[in-house]
N, CA, C and O atoms as CSV, one atom per row, in Angstrom:
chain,resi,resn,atom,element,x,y,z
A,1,UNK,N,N,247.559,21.840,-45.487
A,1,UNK,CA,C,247.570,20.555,-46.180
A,1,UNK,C,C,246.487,19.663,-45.596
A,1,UNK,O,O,246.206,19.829,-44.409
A,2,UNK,N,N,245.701,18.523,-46.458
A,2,UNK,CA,C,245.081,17.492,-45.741
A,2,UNK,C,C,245.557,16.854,-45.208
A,2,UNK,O,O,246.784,16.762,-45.155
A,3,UNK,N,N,244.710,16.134,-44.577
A,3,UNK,CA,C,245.335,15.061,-43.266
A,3,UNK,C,C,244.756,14.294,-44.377
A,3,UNK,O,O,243.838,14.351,-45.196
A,4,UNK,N,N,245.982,13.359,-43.916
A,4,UNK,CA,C,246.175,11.678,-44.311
A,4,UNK,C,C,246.353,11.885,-45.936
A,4,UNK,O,O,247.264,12.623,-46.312
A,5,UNK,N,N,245.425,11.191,-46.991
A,5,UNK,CA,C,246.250,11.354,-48.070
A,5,UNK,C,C,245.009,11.535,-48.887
A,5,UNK,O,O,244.449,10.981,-49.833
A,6,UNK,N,N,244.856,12.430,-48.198
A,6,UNK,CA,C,243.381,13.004,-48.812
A,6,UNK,C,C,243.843,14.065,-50.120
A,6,UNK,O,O,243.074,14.262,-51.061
A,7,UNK,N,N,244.672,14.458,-50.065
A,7,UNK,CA,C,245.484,15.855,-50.615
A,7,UNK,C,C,245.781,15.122,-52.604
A,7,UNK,O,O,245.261,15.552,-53.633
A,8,UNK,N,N,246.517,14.262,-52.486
A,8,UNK,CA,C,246.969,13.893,-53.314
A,8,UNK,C,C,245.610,12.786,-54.447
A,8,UNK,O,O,245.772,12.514,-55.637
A,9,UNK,N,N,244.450,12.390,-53.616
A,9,UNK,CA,C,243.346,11.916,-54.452
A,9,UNK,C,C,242.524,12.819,-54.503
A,9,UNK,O,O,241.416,12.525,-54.951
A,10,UNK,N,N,242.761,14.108,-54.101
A,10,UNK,CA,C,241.261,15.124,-54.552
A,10,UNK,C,C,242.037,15.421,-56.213
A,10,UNK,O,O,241.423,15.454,-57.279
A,11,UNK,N,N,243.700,15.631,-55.994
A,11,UNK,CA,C,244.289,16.437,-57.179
A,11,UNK,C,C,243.954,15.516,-57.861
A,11,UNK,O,O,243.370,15.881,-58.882
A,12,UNK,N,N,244.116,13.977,-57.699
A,12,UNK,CA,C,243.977,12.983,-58.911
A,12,UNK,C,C,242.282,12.874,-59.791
A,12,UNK,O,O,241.958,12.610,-60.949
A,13,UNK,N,N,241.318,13.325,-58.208
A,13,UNK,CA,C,239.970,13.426,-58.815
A,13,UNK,C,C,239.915,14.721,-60.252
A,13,UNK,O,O,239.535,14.799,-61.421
A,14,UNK,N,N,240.600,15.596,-59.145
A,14,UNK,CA,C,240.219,17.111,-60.342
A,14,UNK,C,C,241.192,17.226,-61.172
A,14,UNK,O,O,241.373,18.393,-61.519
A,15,UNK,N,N,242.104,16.242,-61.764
A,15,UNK,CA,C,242.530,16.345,-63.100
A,15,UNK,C,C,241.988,15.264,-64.258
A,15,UNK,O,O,242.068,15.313,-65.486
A,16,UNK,N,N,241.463,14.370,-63.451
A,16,UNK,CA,C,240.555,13.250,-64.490
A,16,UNK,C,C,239.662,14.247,-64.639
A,16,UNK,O,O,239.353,14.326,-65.828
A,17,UNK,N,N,238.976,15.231,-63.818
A,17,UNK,CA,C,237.117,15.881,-64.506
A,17,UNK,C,C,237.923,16.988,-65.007
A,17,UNK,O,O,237.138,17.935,-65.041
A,18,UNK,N,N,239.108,17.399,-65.431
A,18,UNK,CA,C,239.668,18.582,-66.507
A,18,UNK,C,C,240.051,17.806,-67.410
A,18,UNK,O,O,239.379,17.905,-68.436
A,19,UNK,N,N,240.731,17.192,-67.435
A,19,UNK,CA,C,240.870,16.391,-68.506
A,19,UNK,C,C,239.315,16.339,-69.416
A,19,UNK,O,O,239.011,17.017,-70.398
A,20,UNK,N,N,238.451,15.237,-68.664
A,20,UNK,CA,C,237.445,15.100,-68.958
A,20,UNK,C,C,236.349,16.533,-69.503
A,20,UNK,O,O,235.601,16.664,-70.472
A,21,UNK,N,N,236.633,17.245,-68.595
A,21,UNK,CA,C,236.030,18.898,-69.316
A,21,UNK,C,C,236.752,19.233,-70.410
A,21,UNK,O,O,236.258,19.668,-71.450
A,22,UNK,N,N,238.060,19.021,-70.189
A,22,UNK,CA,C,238.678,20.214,-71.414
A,22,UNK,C,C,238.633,18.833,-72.811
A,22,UNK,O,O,238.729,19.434,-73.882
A,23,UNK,N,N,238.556,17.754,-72.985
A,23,UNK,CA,C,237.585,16.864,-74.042
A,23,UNK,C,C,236.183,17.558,-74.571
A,23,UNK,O,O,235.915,18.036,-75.674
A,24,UNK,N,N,235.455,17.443,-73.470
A,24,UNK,CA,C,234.115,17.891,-73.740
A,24,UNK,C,C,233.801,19.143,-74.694
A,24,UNK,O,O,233.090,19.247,-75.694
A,25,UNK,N,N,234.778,20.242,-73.846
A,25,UNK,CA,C,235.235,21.587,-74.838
A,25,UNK,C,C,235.287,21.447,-75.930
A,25,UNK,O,O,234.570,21.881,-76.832
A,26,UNK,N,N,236.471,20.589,-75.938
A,26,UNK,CA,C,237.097,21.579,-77.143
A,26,UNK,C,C,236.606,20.261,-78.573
A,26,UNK,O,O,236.881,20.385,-79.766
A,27,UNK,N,N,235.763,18.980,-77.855
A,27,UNK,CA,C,235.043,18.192,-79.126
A,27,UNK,C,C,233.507,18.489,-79.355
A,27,UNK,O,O,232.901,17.655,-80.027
A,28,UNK,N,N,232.897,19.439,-78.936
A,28,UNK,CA,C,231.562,20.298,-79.105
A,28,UNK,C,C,230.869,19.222,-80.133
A,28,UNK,O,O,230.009,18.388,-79.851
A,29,UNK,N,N,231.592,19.519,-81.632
A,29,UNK,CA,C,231.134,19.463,-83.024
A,29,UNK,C,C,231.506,18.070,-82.982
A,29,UNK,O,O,231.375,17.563,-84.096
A,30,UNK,N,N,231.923,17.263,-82.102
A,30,UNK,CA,C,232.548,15.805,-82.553
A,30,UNK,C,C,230.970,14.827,-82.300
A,30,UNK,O,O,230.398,15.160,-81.261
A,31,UNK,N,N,230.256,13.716,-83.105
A,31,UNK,CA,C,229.459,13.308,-82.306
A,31,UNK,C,C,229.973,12.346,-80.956
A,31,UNK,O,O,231.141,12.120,-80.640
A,32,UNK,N,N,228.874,11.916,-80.352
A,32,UNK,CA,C,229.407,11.292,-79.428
A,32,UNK,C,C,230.311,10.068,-79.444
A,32,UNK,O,O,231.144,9.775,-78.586
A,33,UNK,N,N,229.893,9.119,-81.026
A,33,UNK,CA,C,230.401,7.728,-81.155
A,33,UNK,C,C,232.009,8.267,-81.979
A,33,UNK,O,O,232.651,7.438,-82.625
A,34,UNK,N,N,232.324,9.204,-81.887
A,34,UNK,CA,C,233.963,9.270,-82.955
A,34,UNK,C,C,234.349,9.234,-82.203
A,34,UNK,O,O,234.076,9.693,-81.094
A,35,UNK,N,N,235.769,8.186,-82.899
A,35,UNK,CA,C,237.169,7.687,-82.213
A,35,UNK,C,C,237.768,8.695,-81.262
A,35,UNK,O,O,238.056,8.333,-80.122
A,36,UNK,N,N,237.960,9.854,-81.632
A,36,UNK,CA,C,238.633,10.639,-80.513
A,36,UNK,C,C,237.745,10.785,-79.584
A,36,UNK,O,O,238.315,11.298,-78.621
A,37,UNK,N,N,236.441,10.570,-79.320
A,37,UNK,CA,C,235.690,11.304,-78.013
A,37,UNK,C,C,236.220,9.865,-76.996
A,37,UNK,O,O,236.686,9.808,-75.857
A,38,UNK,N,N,235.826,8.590,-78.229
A,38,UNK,CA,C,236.434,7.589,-77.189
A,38,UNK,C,C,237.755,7.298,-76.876
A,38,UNK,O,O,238.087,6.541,-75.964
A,39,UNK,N,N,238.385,7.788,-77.495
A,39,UNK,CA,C,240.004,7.738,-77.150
A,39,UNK,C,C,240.064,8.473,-75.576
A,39,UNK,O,O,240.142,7.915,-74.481
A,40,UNK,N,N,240.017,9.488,-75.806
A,40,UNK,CA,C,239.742,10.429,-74.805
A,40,UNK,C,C,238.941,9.919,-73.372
A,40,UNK,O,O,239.458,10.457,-72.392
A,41,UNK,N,N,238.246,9.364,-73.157
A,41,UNK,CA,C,237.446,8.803,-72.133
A,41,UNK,C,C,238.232,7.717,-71.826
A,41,UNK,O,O,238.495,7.428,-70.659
A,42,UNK,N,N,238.594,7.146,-72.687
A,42,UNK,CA,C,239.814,6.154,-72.456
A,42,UNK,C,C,240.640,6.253,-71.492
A,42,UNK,O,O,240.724,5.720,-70.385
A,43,UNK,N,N,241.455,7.276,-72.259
A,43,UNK,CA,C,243.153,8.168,-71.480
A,43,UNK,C,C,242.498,8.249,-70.235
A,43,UNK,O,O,243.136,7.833,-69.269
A,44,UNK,N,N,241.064,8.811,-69.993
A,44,UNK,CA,C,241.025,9.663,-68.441
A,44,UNK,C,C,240.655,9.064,-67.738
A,44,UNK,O,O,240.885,9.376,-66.570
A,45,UNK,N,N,239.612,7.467,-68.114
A,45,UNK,CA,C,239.454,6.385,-67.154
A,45,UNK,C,C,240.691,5.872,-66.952
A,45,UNK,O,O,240.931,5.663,-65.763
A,46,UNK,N,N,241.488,5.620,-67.651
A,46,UNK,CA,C,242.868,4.788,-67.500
A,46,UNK,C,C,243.598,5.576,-66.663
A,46,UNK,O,O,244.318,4.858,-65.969
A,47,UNK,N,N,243.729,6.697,-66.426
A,47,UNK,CA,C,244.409,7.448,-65.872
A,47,UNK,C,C,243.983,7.546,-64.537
A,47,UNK,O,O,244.725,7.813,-63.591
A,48,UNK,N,N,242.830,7.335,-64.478
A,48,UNK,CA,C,242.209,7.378,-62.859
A,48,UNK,C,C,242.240,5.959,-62.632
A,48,UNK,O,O,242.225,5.765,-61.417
A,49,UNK,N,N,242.278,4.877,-63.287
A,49,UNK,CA,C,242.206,3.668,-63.302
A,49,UNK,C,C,243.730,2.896,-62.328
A,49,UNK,O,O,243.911,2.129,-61.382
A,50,UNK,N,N,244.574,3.735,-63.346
A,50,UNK,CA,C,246.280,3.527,-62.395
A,50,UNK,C,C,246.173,3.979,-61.081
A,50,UNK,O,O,246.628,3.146,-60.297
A,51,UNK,N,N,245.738,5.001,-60.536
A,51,UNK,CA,C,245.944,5.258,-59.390
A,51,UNK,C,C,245.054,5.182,-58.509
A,51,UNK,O,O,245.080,5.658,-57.374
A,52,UNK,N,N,244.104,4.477,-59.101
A,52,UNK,CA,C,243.023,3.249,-58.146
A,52,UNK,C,C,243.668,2.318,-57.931
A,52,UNK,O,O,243.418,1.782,-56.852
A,53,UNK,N,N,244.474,1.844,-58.558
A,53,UNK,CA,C,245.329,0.545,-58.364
A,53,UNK,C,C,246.496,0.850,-56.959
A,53,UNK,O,O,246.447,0.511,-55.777
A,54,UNK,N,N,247.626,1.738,-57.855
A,54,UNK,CA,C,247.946,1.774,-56.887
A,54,UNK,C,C,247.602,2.243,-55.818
A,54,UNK,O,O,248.150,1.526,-54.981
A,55,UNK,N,N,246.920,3.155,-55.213
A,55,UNK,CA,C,246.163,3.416,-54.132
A,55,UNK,C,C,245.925,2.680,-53.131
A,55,UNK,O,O,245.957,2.801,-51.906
A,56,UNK,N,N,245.490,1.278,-54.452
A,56,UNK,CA,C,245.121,-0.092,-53.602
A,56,UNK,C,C,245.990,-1.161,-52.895
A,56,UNK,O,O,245.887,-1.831,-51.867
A,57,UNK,N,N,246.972,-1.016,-53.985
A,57,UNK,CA,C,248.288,-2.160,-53.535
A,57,UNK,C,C,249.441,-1.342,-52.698
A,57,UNK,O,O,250.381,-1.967,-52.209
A,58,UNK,N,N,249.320,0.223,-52.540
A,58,UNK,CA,C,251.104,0.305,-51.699
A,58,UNK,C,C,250.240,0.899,-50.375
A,58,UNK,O,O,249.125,1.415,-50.298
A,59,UNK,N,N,251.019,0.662,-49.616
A,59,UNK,CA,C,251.228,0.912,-48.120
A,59,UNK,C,C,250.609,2.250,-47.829
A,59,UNK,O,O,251.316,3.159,-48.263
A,60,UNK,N,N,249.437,2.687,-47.192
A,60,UNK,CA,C,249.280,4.451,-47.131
A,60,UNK,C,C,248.586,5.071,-45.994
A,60,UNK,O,O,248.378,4.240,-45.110
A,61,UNK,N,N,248.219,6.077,-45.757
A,61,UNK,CA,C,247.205,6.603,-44.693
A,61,UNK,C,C,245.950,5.449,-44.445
A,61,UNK,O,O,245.445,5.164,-43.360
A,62,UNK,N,N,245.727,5.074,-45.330
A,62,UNK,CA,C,243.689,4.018,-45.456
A,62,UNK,C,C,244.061,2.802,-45.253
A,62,UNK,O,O,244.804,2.303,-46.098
A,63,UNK,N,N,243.568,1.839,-43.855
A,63,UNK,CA,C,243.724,0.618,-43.521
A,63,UNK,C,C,243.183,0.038,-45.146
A,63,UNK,O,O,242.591,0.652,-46.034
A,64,UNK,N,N,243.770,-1.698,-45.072
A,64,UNK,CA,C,243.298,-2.354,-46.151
A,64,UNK,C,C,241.899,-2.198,-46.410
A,64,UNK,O,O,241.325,-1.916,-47.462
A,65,UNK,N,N,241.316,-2.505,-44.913
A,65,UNK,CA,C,239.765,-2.545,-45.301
A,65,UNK,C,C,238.830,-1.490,-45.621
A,65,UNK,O,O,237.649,-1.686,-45.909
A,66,UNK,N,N,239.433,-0.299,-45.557
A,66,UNK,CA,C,238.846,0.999,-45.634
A,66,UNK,C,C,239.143,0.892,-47.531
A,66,UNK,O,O,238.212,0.969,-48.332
A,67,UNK,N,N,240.298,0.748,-47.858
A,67,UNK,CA,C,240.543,0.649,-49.123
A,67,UNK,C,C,239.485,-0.385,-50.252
A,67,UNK,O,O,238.976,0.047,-51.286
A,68,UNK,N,N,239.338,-1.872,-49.702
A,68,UNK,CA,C,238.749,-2.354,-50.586
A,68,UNK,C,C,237.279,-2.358,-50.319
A,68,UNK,O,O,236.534,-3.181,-50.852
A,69,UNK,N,N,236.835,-1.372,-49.433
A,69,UNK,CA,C,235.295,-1.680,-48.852
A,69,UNK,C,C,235.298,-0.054,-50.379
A,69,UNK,O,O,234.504,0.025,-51.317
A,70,UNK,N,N,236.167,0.694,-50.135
A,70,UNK,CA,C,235.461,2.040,-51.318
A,70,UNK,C,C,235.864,1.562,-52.921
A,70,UNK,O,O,235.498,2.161,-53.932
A,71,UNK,N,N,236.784,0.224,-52.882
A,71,UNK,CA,C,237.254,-0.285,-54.464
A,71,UNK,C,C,235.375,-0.867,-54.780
A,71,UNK,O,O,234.677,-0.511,-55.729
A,72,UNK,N,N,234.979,-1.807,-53.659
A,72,UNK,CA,C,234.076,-2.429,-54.169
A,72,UNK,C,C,233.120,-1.832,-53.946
A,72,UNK,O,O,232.329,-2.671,-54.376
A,73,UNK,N,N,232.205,-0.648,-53.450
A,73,UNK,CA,C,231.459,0.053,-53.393
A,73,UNK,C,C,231.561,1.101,-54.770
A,73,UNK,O,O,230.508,1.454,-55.301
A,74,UNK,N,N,232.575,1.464,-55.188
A,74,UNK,CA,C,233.083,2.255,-56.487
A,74,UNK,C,C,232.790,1.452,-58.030
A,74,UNK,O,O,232.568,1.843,-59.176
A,75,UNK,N,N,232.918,0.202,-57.396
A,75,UNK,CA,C,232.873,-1.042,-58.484
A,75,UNK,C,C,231.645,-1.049,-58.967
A,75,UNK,O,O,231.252,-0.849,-60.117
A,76,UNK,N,N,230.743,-1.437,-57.443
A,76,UNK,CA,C,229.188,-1.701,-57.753
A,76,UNK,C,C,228.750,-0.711,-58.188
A,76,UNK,O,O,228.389,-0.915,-59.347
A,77,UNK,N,N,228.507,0.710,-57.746
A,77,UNK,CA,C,228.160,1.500,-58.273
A,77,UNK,C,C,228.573,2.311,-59.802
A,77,UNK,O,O,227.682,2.945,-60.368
A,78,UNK,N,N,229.857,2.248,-60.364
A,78,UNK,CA,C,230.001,2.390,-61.717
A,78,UNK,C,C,228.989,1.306,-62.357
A,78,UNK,O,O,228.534,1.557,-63.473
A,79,UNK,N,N,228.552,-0.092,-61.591
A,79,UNK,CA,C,228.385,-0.750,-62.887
A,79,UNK,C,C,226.614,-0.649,-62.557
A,79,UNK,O,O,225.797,-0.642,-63.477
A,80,UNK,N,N,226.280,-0.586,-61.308
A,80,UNK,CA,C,224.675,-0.243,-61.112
A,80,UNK,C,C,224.350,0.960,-62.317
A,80,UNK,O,O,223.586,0.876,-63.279
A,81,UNK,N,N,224.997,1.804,-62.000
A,81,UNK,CA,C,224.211,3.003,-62.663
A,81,UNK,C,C,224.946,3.478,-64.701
A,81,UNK,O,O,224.804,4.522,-65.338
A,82,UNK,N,N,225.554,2.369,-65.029
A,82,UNK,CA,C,225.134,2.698,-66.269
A,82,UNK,C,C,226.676,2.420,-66.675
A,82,UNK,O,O,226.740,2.085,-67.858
A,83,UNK,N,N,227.784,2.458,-66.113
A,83,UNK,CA,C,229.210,2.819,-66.061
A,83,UNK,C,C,229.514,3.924,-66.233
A,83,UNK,O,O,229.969,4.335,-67.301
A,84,UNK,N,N,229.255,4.877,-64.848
A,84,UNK,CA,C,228.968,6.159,-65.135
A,84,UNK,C,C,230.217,6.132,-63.988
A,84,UNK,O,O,230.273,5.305,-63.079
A,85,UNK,N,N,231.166,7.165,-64.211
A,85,UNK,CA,C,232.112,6.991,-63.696
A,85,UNK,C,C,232.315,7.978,-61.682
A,85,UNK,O,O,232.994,7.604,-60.725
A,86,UNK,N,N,231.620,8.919,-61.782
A,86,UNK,CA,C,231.624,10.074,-61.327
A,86,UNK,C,C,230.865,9.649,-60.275
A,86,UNK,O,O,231.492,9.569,-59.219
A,87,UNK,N,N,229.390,9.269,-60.225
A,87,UNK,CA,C,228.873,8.631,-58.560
A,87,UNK,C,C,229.860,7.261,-58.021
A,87,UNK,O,O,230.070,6.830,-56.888
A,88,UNK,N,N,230.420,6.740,-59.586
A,88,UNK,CA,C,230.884,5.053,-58.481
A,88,UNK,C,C,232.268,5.961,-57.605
A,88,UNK,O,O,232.492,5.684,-56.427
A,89,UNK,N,N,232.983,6.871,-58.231
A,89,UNK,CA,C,234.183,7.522,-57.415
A,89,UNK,C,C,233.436,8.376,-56.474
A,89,UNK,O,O,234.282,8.921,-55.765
A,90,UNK,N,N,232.387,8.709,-56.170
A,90,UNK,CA,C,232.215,9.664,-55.274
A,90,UNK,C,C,231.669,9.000,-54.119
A,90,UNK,O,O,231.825,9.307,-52.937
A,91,UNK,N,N,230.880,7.863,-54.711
A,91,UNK,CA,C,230.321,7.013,-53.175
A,91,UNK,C,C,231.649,6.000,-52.580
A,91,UNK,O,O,231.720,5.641,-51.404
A,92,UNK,N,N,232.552,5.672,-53.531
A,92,UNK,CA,C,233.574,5.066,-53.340
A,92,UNK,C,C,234.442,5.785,-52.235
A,92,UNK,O,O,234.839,5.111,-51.284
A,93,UNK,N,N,234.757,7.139,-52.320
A,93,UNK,CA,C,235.262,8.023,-51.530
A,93,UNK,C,C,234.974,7.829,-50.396
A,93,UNK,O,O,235.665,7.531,-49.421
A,94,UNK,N,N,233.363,8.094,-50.588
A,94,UNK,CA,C,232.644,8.002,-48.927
A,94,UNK,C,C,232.926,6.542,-48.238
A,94,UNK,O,O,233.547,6.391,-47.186
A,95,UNK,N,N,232.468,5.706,-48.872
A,95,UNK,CA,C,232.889,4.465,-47.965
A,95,UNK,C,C,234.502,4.135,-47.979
A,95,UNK,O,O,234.747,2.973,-47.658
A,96,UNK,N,N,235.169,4.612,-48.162
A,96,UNK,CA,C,236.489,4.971,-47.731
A,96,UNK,C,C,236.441,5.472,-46.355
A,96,UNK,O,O,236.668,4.867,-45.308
A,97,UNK,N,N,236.041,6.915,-46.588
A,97,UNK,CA,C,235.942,7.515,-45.379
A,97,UNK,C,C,235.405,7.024,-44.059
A,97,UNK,O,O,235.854,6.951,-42.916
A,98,UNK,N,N,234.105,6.671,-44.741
A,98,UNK,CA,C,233.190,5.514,-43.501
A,98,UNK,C,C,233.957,4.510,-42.518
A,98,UNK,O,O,234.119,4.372,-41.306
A,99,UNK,N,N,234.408,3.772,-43.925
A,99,UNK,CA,C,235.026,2.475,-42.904
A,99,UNK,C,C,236.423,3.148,-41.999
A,99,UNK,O,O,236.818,2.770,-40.896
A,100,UNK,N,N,236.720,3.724,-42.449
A,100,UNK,CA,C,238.093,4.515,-42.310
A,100,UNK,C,C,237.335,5.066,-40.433
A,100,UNK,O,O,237.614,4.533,-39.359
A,101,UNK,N,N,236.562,6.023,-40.631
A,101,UNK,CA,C,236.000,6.645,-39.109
A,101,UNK,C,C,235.383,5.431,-38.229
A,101,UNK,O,O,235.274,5.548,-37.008
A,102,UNK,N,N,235.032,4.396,-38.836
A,102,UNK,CA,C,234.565,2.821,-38.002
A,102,UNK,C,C,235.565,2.330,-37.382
A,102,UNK,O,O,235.523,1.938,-36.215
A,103,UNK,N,N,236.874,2.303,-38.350
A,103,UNK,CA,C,237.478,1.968,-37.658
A,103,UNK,C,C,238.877,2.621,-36.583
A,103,UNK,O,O,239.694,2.021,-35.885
A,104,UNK,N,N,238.706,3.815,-36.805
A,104,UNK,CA,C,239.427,4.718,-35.703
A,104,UNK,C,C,238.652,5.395,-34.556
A,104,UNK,O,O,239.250,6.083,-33.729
């Protein structure tokens, strides 16, 4: 198992990018602007969206500040690069981790 609560946000990462893959699949023939492609991007931001939240507000392995230093690093970067969802969660991660090893 991971240490700390690393275990339970990798599963939450790799079911938003299946989700997000198995969309991609199986709407090939859909263009990009139809309602279901955006429905769909919807469900799977929202879905990763809840458990950014809570992540943020209950009690867990990640001091506060380790938490809101990777909310707002995740923030800036979704909105620097286009609202691209996938670098703002991945650099978000890291400065999690960062502040997290700064401060232990």
């Amino acid at each position: 198992m991971m240490e700390g609560g690393w275990g339970p946000l990798l599963a939450a990462v790799l079911l938003m990018l299946a989700l997000r893959g198995t969309g991609i699949a199986l709407a090939w023939r859909l263009p990009a602007d139809h309602p279901a492609i955006a429905w769909a991007t919807a469900v799977s931001e929202a879905a990763l969206s809840a458990w950014v939240v809570l992540a943020l507000v209950s009690p867990g392995p990640w001091p506060l500040a380790a938490r809101l230093a990777g909310a707002a690093t995740a923030l800036a970067v979704f909105t620097l690069t286009g609202r691209r969802l996938l670098p703002g969660l991945a650099l978000g991660l890291a400065a999690i981790w960062a502040v997290e090893r700064l401060l232990h």
